[in-house]
C-alpha positions as a Markdown table, in Angstrom:
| # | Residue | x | y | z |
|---|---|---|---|---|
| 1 | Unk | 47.2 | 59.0 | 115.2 |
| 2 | Unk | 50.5 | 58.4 | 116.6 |
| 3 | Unk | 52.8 | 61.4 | 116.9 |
| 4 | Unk | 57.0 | 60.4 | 116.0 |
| 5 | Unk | 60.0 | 63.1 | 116.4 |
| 6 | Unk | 63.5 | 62.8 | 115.7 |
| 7 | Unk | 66.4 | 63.5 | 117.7 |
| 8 | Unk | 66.5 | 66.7 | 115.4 |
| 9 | Unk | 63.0 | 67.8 | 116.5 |
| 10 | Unk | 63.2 | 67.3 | 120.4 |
| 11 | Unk | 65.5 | 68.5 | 122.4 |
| 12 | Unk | 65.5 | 69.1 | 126.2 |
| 13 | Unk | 65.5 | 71.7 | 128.7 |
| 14 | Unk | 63.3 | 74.9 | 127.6 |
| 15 | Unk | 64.7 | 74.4 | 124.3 |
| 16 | Unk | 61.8 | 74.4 | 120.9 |
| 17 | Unk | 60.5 | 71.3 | 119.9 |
| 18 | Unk | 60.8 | 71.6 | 116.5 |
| 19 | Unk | 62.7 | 72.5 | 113.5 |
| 20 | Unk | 59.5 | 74.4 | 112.3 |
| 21 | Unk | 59.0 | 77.0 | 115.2 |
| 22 | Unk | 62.7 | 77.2 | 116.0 |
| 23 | Unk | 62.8 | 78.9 | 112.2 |
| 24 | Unk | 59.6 | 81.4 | 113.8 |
| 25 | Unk | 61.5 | 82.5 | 116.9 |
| 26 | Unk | 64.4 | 83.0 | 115.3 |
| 27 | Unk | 63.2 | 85.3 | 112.6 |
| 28 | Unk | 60.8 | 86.7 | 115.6 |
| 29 | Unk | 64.2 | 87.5 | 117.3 |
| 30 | Unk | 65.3 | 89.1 | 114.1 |
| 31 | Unk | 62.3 | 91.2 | 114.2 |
| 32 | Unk | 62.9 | 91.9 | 117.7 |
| 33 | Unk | 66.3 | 93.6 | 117.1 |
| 34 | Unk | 65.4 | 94.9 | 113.8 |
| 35 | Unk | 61.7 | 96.2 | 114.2 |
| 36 | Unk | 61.0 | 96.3 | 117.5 |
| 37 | Unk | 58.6 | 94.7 | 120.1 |
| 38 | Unk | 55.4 | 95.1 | 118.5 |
| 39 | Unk | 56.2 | 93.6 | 114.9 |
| 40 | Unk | 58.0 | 90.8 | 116.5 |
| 41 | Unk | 54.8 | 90.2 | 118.8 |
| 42 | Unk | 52.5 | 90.6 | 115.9 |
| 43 | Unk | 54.3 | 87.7 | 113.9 |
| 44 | Unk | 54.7 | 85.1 | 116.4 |
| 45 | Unk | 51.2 | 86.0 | 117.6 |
| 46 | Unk | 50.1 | 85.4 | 113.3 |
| 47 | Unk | 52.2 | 81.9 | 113.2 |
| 48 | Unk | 50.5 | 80.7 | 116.5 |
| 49 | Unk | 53.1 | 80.6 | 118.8 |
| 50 | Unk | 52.0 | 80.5 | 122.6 |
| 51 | Unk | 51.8 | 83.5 | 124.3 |
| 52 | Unk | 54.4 | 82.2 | 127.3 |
| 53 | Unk | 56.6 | 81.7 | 124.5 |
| 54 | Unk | 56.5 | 84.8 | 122.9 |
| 55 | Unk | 57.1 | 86.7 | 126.2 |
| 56 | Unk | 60.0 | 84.2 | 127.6 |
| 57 | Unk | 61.7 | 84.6 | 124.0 |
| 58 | Unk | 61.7 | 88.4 | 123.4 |
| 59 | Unk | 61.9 | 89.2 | 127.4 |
| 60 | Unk | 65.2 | 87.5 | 127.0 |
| 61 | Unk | 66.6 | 87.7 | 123.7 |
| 62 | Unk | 68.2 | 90.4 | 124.8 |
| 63 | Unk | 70.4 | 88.6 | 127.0 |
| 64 | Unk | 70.2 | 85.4 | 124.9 |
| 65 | Unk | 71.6 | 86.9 | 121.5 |
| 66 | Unk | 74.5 | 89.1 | 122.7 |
| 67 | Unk | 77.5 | 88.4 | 120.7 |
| 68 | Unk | 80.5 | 86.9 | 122.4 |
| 69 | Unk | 83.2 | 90.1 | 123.4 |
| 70 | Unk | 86.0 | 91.2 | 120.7 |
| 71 | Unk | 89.1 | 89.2 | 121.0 |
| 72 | Unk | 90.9 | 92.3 | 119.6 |
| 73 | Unk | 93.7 | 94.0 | 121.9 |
| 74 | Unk | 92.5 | 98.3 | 122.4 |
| 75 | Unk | 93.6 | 100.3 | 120.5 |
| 76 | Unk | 96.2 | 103.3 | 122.0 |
């Protein structure tokens, strides 16, 4: 059986290869800030996401998700 992607579904670099475990690590990321290490963990570790993914994703998300700095003058 011959395995086709899309444009859509690969991308390169370190980036996911699909549209179907991007959605997992984003909501693992979600879990990450929300719930914590261990949850997020659990649930990638449940949908079958490799373990050097798990650990590059949430080692970094930190760093990865920060939002970009107000735009907004201080106030005096």
């Amino acid at each position: 059986m011959h395995s086709t992607s899309s444009k859509d579904d690969v991308v390169e670099g370190n980036s996911r290869n699909d549209t179907a475990t991007a959605q997992l690590v984003e909501q693992g990321v979600e879990f990450h800030k929300v719930l914590g290490r261990t949850v997020a963990t659990a649930y990638l570790k449940e949908h079958h996401v490799p373990t050097e993914v798990i650990y590059r994703i949430l080692s970094s998300s930190a760093a990865r998700r920060q939002s970009p700095p107000s735009r907004t003058p201080p106030r005096c």
